[in-house]
DRENPA-3360 file (N, C-alpha, C; in nm, 2 decimals, always signed):
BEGIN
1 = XXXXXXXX = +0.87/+18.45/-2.25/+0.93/+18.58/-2.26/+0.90/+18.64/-2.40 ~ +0.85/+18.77/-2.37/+0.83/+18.85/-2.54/+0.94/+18.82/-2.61 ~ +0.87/+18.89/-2.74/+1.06/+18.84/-2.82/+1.12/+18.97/-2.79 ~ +1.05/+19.10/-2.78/+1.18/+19.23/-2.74/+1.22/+19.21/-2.61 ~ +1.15/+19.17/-2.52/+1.22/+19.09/-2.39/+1.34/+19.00/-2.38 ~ +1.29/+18.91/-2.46/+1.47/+18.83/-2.50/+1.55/+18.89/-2.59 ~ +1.53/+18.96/-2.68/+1.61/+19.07/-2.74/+1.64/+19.12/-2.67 ~ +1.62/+19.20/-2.52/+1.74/+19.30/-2.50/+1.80/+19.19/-2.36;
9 = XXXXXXXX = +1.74/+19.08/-2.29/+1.83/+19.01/-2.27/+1.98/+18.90/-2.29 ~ +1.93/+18.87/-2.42/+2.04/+18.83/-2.51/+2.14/+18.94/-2.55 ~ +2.08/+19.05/-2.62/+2.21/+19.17/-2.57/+2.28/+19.17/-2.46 ~ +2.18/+19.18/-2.34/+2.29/+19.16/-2.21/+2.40/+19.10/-2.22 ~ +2.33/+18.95/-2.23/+2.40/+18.88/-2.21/+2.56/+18.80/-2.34 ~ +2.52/+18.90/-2.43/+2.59/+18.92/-2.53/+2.74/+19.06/-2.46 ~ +2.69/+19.12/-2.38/+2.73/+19.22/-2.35/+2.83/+19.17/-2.25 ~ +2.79/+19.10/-2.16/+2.84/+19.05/-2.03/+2.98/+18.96/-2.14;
17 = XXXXXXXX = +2.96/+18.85/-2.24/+3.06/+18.83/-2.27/+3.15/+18.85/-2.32 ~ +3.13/+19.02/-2.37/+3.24/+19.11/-2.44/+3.27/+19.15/-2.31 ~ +3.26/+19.17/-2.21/+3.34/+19.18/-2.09/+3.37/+19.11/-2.04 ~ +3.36/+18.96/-2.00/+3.43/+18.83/-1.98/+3.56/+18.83/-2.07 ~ +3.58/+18.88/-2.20/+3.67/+18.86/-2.31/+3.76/+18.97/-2.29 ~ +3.70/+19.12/-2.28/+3.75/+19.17/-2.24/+3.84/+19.19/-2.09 ~ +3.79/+19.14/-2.00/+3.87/+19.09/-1.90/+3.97/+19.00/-1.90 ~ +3.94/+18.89/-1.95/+4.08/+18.80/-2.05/+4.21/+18.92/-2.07;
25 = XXXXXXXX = +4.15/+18.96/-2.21/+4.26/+19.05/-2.30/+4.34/+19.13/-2.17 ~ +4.26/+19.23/-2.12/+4.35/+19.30/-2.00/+4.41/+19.29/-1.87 ~ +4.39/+19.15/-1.82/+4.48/+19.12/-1.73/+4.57/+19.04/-1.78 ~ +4.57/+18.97/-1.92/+4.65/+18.89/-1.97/+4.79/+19.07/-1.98 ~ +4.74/+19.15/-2.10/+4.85/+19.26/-2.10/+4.92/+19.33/-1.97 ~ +4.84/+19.35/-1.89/+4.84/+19.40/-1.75/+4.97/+19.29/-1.68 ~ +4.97/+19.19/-1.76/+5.09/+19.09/-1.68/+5.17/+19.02/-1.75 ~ +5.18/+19.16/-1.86/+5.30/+19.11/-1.96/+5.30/+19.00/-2.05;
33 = XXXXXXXX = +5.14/+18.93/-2.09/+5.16/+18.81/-2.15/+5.12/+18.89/-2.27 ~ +5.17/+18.83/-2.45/+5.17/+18.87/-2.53/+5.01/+18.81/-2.59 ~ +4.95/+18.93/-2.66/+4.84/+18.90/-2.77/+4.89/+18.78/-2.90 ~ +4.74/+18.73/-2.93/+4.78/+18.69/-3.01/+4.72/+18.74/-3.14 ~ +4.76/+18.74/-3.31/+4.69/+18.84/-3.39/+4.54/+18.80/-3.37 ~ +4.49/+18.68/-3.38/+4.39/+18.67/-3.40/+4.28/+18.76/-3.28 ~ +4.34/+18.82/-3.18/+4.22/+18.93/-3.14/+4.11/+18.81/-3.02 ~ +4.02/+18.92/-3.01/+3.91/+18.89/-2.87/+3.77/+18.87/-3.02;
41 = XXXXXXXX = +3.72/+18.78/-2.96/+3.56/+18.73/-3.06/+3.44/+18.75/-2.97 ~ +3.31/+18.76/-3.00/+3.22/+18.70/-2.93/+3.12/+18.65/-3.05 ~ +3.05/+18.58/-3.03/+2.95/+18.54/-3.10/+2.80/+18.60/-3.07 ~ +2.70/+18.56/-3.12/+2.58/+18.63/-3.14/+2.45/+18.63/-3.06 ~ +2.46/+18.53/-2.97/+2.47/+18.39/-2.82/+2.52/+18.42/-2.70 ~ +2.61/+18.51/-2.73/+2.67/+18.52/-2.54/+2.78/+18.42/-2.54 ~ +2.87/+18.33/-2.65/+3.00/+18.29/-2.60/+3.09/+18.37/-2.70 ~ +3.24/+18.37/-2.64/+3.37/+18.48/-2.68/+3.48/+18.38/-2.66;
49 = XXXXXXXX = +3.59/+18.45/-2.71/+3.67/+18.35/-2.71/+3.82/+18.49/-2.75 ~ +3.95/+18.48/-2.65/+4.04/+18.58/-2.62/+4.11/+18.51/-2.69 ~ +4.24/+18.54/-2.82/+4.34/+18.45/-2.83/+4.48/+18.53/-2.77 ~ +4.54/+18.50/-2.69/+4.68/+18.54/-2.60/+4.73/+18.43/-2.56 ~ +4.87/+18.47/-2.56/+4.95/+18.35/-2.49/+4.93/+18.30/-2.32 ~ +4.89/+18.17/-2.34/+4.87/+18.12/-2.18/+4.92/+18.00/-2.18 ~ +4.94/+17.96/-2.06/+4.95/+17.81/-2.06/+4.90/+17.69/-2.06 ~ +4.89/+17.59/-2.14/+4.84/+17.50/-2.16/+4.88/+17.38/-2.06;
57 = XXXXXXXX = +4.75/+17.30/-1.98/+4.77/+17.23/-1.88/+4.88/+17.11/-1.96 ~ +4.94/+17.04/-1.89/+5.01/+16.90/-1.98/+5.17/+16.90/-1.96 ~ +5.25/+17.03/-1.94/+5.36/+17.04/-1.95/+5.37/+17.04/-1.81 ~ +5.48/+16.93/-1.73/+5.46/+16.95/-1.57/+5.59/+16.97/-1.55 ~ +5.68/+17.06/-1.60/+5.78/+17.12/-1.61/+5.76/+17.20/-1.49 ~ +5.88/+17.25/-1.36/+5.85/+17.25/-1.27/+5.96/+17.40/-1.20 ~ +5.98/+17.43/-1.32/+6.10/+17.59/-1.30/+6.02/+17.67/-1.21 ~ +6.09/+17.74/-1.17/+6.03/+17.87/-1.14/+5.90/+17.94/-1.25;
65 = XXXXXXXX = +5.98/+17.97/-1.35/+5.94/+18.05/-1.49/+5.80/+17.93/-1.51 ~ +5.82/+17.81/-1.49/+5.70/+17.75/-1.53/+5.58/+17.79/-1.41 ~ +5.60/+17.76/-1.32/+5.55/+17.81/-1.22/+5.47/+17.96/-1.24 ~ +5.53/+18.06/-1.27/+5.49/+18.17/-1.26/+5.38/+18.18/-1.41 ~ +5.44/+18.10/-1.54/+5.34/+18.10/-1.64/+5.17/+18.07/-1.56 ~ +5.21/+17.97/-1.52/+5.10/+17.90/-1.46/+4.97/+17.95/-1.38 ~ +5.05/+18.07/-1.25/+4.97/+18.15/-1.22/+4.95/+18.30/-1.27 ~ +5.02/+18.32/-1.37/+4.96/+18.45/-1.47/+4.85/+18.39/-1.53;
73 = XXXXXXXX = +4.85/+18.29/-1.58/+4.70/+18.22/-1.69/+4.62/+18.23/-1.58 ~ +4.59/+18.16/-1.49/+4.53/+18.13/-1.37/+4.45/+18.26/-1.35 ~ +4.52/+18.37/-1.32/+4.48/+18.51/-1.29/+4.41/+18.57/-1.40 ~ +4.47/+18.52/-1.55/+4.37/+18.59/-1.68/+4.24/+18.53/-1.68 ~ +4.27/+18.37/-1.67/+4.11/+18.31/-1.68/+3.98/+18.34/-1.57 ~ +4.07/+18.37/-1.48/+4.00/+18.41/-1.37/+3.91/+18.57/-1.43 ~ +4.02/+18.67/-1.47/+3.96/+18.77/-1.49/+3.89/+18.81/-1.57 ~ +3.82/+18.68/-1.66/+3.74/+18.68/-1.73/+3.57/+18.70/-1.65;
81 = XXXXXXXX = +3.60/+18.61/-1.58/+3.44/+18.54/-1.41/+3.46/+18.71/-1.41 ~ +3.53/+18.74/-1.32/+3.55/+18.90/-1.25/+3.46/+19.00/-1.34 ~ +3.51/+18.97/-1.48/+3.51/+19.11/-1.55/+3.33/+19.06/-1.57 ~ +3.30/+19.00/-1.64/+3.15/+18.96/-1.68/+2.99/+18.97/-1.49 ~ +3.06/+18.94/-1.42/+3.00/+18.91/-1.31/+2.96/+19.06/-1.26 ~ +3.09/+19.13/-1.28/+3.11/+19.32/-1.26/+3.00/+19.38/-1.35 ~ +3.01/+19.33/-1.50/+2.94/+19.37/-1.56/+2.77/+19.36/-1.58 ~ +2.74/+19.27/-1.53/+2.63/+19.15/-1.52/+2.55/+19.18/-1.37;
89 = XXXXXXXX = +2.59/+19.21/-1.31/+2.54/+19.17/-1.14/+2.46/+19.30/-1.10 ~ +2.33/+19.29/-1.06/+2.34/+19.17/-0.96/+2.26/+19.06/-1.07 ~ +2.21/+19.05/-1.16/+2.14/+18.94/-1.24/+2.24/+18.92/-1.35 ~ +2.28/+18.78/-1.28/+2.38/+18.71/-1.37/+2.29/+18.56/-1.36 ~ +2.25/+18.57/-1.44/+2.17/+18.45/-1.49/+2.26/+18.30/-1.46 ~ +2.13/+18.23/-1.42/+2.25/+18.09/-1.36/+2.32/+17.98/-1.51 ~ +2.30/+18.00/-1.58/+2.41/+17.95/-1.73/+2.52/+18.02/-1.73 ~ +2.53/+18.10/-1.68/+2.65/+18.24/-1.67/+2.75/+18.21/-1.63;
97 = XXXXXXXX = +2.84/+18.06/-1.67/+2.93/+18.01/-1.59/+3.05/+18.03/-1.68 ~ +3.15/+17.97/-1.64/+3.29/+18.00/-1.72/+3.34/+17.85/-1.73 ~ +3.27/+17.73/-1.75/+3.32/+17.59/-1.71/+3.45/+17.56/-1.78 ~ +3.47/+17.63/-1.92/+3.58/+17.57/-1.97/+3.69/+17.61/-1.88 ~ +3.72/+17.78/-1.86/+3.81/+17.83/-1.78/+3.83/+17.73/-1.71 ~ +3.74/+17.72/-1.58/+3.74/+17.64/-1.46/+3.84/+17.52/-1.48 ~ +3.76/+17.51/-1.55/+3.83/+17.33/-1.62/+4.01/+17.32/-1.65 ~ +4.04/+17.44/-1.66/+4.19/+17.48/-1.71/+4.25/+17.51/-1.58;
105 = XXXXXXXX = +4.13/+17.63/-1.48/+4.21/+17.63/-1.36/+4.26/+17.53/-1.30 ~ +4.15/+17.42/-1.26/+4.14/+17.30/-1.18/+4.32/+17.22/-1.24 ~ +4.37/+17.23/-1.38/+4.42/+17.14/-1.40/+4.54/+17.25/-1.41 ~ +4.57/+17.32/-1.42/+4.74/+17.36/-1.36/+4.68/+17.44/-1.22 ~ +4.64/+17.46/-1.17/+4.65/+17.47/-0.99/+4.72/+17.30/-0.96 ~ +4.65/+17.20/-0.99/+4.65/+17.04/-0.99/+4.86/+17.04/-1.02 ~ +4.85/+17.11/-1.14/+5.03/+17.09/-1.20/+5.11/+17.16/-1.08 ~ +5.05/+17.23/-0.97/+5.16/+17.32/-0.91/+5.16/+17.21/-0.79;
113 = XXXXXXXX = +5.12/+17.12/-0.77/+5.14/+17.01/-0.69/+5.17/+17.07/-0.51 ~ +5.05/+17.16/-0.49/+5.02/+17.17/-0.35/+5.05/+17.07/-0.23 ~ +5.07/+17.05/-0.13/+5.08/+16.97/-0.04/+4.96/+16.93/+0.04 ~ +4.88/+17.00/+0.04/+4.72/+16.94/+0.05/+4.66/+17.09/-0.01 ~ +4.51/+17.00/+0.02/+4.36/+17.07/+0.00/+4.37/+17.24/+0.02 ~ +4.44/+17.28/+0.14/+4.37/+17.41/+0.19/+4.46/+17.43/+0.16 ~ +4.60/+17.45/+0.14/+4.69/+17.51/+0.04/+4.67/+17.50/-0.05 ~ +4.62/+17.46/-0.13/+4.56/+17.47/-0.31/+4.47/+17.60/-0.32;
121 = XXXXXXXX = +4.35/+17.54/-0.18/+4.24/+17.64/-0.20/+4.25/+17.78/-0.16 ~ +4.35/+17.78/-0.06/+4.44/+17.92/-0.05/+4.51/+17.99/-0.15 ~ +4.59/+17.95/-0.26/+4.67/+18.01/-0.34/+4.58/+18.03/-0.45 ~ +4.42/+17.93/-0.48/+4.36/+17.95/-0.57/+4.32/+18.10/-0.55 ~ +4.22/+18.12/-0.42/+4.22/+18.25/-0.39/+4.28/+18.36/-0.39 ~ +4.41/+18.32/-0.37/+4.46/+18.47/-0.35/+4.52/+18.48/-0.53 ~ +4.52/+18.37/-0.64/+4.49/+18.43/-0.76/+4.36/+18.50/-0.83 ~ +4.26/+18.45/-0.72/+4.11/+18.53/-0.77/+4.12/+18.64/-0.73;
129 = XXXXXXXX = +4.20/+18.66/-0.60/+4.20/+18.82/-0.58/+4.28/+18.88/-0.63 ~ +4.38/+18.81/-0.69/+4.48/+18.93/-0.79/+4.43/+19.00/-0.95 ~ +4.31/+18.86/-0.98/+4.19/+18.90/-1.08/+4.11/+19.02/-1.08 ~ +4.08/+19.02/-0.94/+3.98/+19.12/-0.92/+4.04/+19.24/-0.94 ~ +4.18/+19.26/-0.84/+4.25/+19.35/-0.81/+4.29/+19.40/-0.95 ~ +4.29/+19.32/-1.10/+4.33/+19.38/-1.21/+4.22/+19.47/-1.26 ~ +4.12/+19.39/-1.28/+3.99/+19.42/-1.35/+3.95/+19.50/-1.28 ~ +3.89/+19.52/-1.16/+3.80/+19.61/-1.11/+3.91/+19.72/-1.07;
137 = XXXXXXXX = +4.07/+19.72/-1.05/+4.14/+19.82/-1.04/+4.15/+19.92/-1.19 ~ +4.12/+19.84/-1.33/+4.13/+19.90/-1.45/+4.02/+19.90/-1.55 ~ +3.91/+19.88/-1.45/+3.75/+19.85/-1.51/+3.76/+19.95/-1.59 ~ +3.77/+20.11/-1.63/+3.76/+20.17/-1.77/+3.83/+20.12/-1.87 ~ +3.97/+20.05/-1.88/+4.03/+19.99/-1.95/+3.92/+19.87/-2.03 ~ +3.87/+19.76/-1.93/+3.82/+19.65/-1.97/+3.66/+19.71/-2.03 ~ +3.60/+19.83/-1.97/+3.49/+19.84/-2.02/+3.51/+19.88/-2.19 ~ +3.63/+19.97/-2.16/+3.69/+20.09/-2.35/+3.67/+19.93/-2.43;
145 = XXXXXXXX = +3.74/+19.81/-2.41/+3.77/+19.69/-2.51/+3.67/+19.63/-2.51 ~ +3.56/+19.58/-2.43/+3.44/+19.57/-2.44/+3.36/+19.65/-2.51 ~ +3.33/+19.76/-2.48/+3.27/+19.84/-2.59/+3.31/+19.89/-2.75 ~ +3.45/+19.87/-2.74/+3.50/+19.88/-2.86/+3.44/+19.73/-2.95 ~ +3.47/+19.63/-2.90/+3.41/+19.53/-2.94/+3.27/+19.49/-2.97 ~ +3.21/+19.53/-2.92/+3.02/+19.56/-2.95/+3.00/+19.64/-3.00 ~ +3.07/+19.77/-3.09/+3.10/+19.84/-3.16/+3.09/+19.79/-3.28 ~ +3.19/+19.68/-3.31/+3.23/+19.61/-3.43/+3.08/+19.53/-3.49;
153 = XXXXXXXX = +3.12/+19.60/-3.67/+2.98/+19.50/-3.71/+2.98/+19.41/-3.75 ~ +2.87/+19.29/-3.75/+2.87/+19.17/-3.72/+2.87/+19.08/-3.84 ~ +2.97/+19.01/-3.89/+3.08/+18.93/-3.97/+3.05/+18.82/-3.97 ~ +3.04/+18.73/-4.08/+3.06/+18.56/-4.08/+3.17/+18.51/-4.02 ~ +3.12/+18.41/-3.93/+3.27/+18.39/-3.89/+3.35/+18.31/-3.95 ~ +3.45/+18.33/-3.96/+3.57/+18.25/-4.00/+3.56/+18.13/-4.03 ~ +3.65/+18.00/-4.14/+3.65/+17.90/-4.10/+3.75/+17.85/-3.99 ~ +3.83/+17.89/-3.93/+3.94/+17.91/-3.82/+3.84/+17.88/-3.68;
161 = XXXXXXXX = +3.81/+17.97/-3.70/+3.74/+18.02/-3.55/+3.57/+17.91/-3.54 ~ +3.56/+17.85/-3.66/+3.43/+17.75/-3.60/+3.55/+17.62/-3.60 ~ +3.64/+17.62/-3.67/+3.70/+17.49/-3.67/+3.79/+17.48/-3.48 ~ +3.73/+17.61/-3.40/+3.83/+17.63/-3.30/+3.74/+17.55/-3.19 ~ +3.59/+17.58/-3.23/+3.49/+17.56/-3.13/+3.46/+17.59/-3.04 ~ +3.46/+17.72/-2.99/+3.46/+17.82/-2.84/+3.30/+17.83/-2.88 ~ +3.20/+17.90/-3.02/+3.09/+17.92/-3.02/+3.00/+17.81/-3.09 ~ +2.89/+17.77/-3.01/+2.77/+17.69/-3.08/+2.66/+17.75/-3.06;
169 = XXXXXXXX = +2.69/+17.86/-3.16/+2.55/+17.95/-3.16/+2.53/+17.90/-3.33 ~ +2.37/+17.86/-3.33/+2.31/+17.83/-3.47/+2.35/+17.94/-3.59 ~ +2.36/+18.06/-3.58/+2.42/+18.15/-3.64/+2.56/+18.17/-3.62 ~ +2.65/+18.14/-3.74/+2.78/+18.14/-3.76/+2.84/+18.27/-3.79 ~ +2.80/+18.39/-3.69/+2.87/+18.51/-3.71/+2.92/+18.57/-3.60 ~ +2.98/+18.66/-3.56/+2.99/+18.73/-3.46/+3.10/+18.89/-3.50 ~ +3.13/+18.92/-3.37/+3.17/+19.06/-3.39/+3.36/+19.03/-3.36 ~ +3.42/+19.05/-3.37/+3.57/+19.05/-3.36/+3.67/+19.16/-3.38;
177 = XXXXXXXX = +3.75/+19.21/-3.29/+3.90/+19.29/-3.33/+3.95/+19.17/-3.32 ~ +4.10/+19.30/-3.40/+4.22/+19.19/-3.38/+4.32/+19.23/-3.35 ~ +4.41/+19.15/-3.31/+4.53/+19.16/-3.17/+4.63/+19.34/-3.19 ~ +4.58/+19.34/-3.32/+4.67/+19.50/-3.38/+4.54/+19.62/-3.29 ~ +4.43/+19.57/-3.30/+4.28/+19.68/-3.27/+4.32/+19.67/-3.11 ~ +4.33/+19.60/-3.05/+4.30/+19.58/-2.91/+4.49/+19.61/-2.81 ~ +4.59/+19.58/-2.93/+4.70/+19.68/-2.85/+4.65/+19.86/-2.88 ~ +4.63/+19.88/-2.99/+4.56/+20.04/-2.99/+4.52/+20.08/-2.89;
185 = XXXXXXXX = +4.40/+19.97/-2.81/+4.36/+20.05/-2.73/+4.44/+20.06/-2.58 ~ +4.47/+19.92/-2.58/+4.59/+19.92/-2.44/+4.67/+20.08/-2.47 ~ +4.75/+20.09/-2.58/+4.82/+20.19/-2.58/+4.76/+20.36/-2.58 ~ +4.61/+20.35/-2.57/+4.58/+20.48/-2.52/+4.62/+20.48/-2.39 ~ +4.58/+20.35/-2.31/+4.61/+20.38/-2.17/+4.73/+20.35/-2.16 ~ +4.85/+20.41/-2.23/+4.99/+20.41/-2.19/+5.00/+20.24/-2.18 ~ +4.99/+20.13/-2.23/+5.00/+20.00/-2.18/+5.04/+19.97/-2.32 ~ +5.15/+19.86/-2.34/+5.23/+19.79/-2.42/+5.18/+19.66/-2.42;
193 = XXXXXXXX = +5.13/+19.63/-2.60/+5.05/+19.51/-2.58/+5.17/+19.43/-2.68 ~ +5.25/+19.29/-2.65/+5.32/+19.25/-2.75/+5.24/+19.16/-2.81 ~ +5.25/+19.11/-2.95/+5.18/+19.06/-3.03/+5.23/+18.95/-3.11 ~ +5.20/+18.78/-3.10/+5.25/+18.71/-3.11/+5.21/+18.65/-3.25 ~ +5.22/+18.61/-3.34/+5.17/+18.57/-3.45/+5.19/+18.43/-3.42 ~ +5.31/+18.33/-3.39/+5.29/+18.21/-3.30/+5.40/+18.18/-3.20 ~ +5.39/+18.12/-3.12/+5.46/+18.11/-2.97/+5.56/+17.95/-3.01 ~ +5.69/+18.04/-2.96/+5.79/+17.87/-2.95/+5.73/+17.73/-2.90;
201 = XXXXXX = +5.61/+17.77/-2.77/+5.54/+17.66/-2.75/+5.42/+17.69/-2.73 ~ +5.33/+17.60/-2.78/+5.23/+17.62/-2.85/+5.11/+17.62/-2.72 ~ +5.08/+17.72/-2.72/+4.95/+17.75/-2.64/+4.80/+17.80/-2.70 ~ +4.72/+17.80/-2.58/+4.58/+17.73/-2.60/+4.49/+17.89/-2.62 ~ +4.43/+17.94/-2.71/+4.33/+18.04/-2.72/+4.24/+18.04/-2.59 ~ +4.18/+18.12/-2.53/+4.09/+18.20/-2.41/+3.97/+18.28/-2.46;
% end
């Protein structure tokens, strides 16, 4: 491949995961789960990383309220695939996967203790379609936070955010708002982003 040929593919694909991230951020606000300061990242590579309150697999705590945590995260990670795929398609390159999400889905779907197989694989679905239903119902929303984010110019990263591990791009920089930048924008579109500096129980960055 030329090098301006991988140049403006790596953009793409730099592109695609400011919309993966931004899909995160807006179905997570879209369902009342709180920002957290540290904001939406991507790196320079094509990986990103959302920090918001979600649930972390481990707690098999069994309330209602837990229950419902469980599939709001479910539906944000999800609307990450949605939002990048929308963005991306029809040539979404086959590395273009979301394995860690997955990896989170598999294990609180697993915590909600289905009674078999096709009940699992049923409720998994109809939280992919509540994904879709957010993102592609509020795609100007997710594209404004995406683009605002590719906007931003490009910063050493943190020692926080390599100590986090989401990016292993040889170059330790990337582009970032933060959780104060990206309620801004929710609140043009009339949307209330709450902002969490840290959570009574401690949850996992997206």
């Amino acid at each position: 491949m030329r090098e301006e040929g991988l140049s403006e593919w790596l953009a793409r694909r730099v592109a695609g995961a400011a919309h993966h991230e931004a899909g995160h951020a807006t179905a997570a606000v879209l369902q009342a789960m709180p920002l957290q300061a540290g904001g939406v990242h991507v790196d320079l590579e094509g990986s990103g990383v959302t920090h918001y309150w979600n649930r972390a697999p481990g707690d098999l705590a069994m309330s209602e309220e837990d229950q419902r945590e469980r599939e709001r995260t479910v539906v944000s990670l999800y609307a990450g695939d949605v939002a990048q795929r929308r963005f991306l398609f029809p040539d979404v390159p086959d590395d273009v996967v979301f394995q860690r999400d997955m990896e989170k889905i598999a294990a609180l779907l697993n915590e909600m203790c289905f009674s078999n197989s096709s009940e699992r694989e049923a409720h998994a679905q109809a939280l992919r379609g509540r994904a879709e239903e957010l993102v592609l119902g509020n795609w100007e929303i997710v594209d404004r936070v995406a683009s605002a984010l590719l906007a931003k110019t490009v910063t050493p990263m943190s020692e926080d955010e390599i100590a986090n591990g989401w990016s292993q791009a040889t170059r330790r920089a990337e582009r970032w708002m933060s959780g104060a930048e990206l309620a801004d924008i929710f609140r043009g579109f009339h949307l209330h982003a709450t902002i969490r500096l840290y959570c009574e129980i401690e949850r996992e960055p997206e």
